[in-house]
N, C-alpha and C positions, 0 to 999 in steps of 0.2 A: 254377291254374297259368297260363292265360292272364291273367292281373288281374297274377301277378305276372311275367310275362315281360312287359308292357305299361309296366308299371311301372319295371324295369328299361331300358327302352330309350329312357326318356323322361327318365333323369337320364346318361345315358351321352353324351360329347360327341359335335358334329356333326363331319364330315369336315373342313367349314369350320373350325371353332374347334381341333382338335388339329389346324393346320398357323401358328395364329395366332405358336406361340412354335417358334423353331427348334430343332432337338435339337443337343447337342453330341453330335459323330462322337468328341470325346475321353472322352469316358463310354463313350460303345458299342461302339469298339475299346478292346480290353485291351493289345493287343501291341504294343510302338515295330516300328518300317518299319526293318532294317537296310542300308545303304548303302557308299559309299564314300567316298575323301576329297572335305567338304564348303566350308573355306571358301575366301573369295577378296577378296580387299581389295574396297573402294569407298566411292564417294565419299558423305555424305549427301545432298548437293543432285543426286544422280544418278539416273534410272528406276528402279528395281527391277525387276531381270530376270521372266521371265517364272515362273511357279510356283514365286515364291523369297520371302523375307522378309527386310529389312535390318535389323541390330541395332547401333546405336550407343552406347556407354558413354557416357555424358556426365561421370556421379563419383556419388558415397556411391551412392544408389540408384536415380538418375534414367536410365532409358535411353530411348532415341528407337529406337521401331518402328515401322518403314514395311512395308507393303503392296503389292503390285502394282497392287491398285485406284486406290492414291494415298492411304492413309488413314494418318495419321499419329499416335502412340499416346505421350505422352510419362508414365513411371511413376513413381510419387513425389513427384510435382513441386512442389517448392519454389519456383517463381515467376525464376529465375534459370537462363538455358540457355548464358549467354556473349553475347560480342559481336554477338550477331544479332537481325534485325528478323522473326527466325520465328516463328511461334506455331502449335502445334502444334493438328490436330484435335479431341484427346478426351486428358483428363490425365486419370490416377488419384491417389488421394493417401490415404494413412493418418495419425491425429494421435499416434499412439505420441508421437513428438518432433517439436519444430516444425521441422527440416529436412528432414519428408516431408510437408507440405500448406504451404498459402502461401493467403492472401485474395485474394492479386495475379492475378487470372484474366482480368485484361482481354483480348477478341480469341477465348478458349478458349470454340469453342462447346456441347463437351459434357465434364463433369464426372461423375466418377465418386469420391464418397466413400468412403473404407472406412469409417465408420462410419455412423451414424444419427443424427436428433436425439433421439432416446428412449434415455435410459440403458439399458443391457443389454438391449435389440433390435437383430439385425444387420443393416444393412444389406441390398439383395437386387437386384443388377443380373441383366438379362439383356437385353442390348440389341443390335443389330447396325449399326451401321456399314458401309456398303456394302460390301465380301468382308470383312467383319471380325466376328466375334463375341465380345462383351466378357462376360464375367459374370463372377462373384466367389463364393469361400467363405469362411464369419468365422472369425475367431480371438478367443481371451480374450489379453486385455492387463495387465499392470500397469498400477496406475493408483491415486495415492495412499496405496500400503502395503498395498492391498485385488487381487483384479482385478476384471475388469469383463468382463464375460459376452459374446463378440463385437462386439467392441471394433473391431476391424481388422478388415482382409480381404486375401485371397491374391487376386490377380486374376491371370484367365484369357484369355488373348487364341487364340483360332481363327482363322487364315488359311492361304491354300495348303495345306491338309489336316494345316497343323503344329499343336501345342497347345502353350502357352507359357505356363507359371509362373511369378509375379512373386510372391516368400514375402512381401515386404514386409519392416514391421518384426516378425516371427515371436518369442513369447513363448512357446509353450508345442508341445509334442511333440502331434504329431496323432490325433486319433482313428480307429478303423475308420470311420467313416462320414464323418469330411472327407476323407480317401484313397479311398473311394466315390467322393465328390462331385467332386474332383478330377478324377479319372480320369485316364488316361495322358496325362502333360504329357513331349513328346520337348524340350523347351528349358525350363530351370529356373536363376532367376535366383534365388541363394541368400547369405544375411545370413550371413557367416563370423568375425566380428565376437569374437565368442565370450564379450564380457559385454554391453551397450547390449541386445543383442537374446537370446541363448540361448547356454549353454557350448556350447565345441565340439561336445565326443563327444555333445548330446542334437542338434546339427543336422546331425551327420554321421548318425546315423542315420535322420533323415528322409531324408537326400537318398540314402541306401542305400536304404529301403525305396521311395520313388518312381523311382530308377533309370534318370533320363532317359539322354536320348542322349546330349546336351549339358546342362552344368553351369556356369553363368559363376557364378563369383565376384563379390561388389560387397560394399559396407559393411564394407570389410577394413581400412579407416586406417591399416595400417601396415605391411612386407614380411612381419616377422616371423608374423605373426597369421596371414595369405596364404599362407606357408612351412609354419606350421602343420597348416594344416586341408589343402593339397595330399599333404604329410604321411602325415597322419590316413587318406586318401581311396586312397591309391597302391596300395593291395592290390586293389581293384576297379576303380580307372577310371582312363584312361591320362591322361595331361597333356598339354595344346596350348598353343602360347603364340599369341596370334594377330596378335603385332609390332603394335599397333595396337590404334584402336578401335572400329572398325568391321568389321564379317562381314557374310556376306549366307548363309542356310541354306536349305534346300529337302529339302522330304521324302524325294524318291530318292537325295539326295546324306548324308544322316547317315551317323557314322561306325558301323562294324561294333560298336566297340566302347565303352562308355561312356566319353566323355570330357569331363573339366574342360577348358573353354574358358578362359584369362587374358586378360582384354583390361584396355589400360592407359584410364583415366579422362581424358577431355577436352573442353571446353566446344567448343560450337559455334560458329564463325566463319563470318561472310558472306566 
């Protein structure tokens, strides 16, 4: 018995090494924070309020996430933000289509693939960014007639105690264990597209069973498509329109109620 309690505590990690990788607070809570009315215009080249997060639509799937800390997160990134000499922090980018990755990385110090260089191996970020926590869960893609075994990835952004879903380009309805892995995402940025990426009614029921707070729309092309899946959505979550494209969200401030956010699509200007 001692031989094998010895044994045991000698493959067990140290205090030091389980503090090495940071835990996500969005796996460990289950329950979104309900709140009150949350958004409020602002500018992107402006602070981010204190325990808040800024969300700028830029168009198809690219959005600009700012921090308090100052860390700036731009999603999908195609290499193209508009008329400006900014370059963001940390891109993510998935190659479903070449309008969500781009070669053009010059300036961007830190990259976050969704995929891998090994055929059907996925990907496996878990990094931090000063108050930012970036990681990812894969998905299978179409890919030649065949698919291709996590392919992509959902990426996960943790700041101000918020948890922020980016679906990407989403191919397939999700298992029990990437809704695990997940874990409660209170902002979910969702592909409504409803053929490029997945029919309606199989992403309307992801975004039913993840049940964020907030729901922004992107990769919509079109009003009707948009009309569509708001539609589809109205029996559970209320609609905002947010005049704009930019919001700034904070954990105490989420709505009571699940709501789809609309924010209209807009490049960046110095």
């Amino acid at each position: 018995m001692i031989a094998l309690t010895l044994a045991l505590l000698t493959t067990l990690p140290t205090v030091g090494q389980a503090q090495e990788r940071r835990y996500s607070h969005c796996i460990a809570v289950a329950d979104a924070t309900p709140g009150v009315e949350y958004v409020q215009q602002a500018a992107w080249q402006d602070p981010v309020p204190e325990r808040g997060v800024r969300i700028n639509y830029i168009g198809h799937s690219m959005f600009l996430i700012q921090s308090e800390g100052g860390v700036s997160i731009v999603t999908d990134y195609n290499g193209y933000l508009g008329p400006t000499e900014f370059t963001p922090d940390a891109v993510t980018m998935n190659r479903a289509h070449s309008s969500h990755w781009t070669e053009n990385l010059e300036g961007v110090e830190h990259v976050f693939r969704g995929w891998s260089d090994q055929f059907g191996i996925g990907a496996d970020h878990h990094t931090e960014l000063g108050d930012v926590l970036i990681r990812n869960v894969t998905s299978d893609i179409r890919s030649y007639g065949s698919i291709e075994e996590d392919g992509n990835s959902i990426f996960v952004f943790e700041m101000a105690n918020l948890c922020i879903g980016h679906l990407g380009h989403l191919h397939q309805e999700l298992s029990d264990a990437q809704y695990a892995a997940l874990g409660r995402l209170d902002v979910l940025m969702v592909p409504v597209d409803g053929s490029m990426t997945m029919a309606q009614d199989a992403m309307m029921r992801v975004v039913a069973r993840l049940h964020s707070s907030v729901v922004i729309p992107m990769h919509w092309f079109d009003a009707s498509r948009l009309d569509a899946f708001l539609a589809g959505m109205s029996q559970e979550f209320a609609v905002q329109y947010a005049g704009g494209s930019e919001i700034v969200l904070s954990l105490d401030s989420l709505p009571r109620q699940p709501t789809i956010m609309v924010m209209q699509p807009e490049m960046l200007s110095d």
